[in-house]
C-alpha positions, 0 to 999 in steps of 0.5 A: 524487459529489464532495464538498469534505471528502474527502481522499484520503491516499497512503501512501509510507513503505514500505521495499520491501525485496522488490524489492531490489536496485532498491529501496533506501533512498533511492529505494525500490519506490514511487519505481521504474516498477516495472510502467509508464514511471510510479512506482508513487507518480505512478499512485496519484496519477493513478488519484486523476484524476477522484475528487478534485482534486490539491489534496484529496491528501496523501501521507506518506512518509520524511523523506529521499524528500519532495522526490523525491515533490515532483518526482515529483508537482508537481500536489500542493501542496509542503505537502501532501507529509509527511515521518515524523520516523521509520518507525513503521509505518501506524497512526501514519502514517495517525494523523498525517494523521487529526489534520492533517486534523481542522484543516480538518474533524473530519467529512472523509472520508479515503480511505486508499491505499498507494502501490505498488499496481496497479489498471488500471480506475479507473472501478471503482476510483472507483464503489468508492470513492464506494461506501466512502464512503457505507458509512462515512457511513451507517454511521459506520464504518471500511471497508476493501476486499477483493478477490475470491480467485482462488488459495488464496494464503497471501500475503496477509491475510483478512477474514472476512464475515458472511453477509447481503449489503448493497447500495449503488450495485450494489455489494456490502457486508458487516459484517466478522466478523473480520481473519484472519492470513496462513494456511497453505496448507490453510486458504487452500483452506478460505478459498477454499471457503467463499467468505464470505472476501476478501483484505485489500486494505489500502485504508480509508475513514473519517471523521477523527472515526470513526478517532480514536474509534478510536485513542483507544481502542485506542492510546491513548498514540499518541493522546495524544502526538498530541493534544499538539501544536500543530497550529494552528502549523505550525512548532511542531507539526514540532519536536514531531513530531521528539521525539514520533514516534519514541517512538510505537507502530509498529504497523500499521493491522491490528493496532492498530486494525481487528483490535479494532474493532467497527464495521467493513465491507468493501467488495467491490472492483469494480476488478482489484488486485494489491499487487505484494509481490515480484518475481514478481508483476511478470510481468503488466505487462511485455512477454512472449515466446512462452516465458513470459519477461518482461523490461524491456530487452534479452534473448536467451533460448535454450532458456529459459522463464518468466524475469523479467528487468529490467536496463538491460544486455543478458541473454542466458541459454541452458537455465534456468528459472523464474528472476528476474534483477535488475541494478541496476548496481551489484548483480545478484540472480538468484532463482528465482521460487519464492522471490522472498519470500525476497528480504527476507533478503538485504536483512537479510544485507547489514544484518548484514554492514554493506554499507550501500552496497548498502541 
């Protein structure tokens, strides 16, 4: 099922703090083969093959990656890749794609996809889209997607589901009962017994018209910054973005608006998914030894086991455990894997202590 006003929106603004010190500010986690030869960007844009054309994509990103993106991607128009005047958070990320879009058609359907995540089957990747689409059609409704639990994580965000099961296409939905923060671990375990909560994907299906209702209502202020732009003249609408975008409420899409809005549904998630938050979650994708250790490059590990490893010079470590070598060139971290979401805090180190050669 294919249709002329579905877009598909590529979220690229994120800073990937975690996977320091590859990511940086000026090539960050999303422009890395983090997991594949490819970028993490470029697959997001390949898994799109298929479900709409490169001429249907839009990406929005920092203003100082646009033209790595451009090279990156050439099959998407130049025009279509969309630098943020300033980071602000998703809401006024996807805010600016949604008024950009109701110029071609208020009833476009936008598919909304961060860029760093990792799905293999796009068979079922599409068939859940194609899925999501009907439901917010039918529905006139904001739909996000959850993924199936397999571990009591308190990594990730919840969504709690009504009871009653809805089908369309074999696939199952449900009225969403409401977003639950990142929980401790006992009540991820509940989560995990109850079986009526997803983890929150951060993946959404709209039409422009629903999600601007919305916005309206819930973030009001962004709204009207927005809507006084000039968006029928390209070049005036940019200078307008540069004065209005940084004063917008940076909040995410979560907070600012799914977490208050009443008409939502969740799509359960056919197609495996990770969201790859840290360096840890990279261990399925790289090349493993019969010791547990993974590693991009070269390794010689004696008496060593469940080790992840990328460095472009040769490692060898001899009696360690459970650790996480990064060598960047110019900076190396080594981590023990069990506390890889720490990892954000050297970043913030380094702000405060004004290295900003090593950012």
């Amino acid at each position: 099922m294919n249709h002329p006003t579905w877009r598909a929106l590529i979220m690229a603004g994120g800073s990937g703090t975690r996977f320091w010190p590859k990511s940086r500010r000026s090539y960050p986690k999303q422009l890395l083969p983090i997991t594949g030869d490819d970028s993490m960007i470029r697959q997001t844009f390949l898994r799109l093959r298929g479900f709409v054309p490169a001429s249907s994509i839009w990406i929005i990103s920092g203003e100082d990656h646009v033209a790595r993106i451009r090279r990156q991607i050439p099959e998407i128009r130049a025009s279509h890749v969309i630098g943020e005047p300033a980071a602000r958070n998703t809401a006024p990320c996807v805010a600016l794609a949604a008024f950009l879009l109701r110029q071609e058609d208020p009833e476009t359907l936008m598919f909304v996809l961060p860029a760093d995540h990792v799905i293999d089957d796009r068979r079922e990747f599409h068939r859940s889209l194609t899925a999501a689409a009907h439901v917010a059609v039918k529905h006139d409704a904001l739909v996000t997607f959850g993924i199936k639990p397999t571990v009591a994580s308190t990594g990730y965000g919840y969504l709690e589901l009504e009871k009653s099961t809805l089908q369309t296409g074999g696939i199952s939905y449900y009225k969403l009962r409401r977003f639950v923060e990142k929980p401790n671990r006992a009540k991820a375990r509940l989560y995990l017994r109850r079986g009526n909560f997803l983890w929150n994907s951060g993946m959404f299906v709209w039409k422009t018209s629903a999600f601007l209702k919305n916005l309206r209502r819930y973030m009001p202020e962004n709204f009207r910054a927005l809507e006084r732009v000039d968006w029928s003249r390209p070049q005036i609408a940019r200078q307008q973005l540069f004065r209005i975008y940084p004063r917008l409420d940076a909040t995410s899409v979560d907070y600012g608006i799914m977490e208050k809005a009443e008409n939502i549904y969740a799509v359960r998630a056919t197609f495996d998914w990770s969201d790859v938050g840290s360096w840890d979650a990279v261990e399925p994708f790289l090349r493993r030894d019969g010791k547990g250790n993974v590693s991009r490059g070269k390794l010689i590990a004696l008496d060593s086991r469940g080790l992840i490893v990328d460095s472009p010079k040769l490692v060898a470590t001899v009696g360690v455990r459970d650790l996480i070598i990064i060598d960047s060139g110019d900076a190396l971290l080594v981590c023990d894997k069990t506390q890889a979401q720490k990892v954000k805090q050297v970043v913030d180190r380094l702000k405060s202590e004004k290295l900003s050669r090593y950012l």
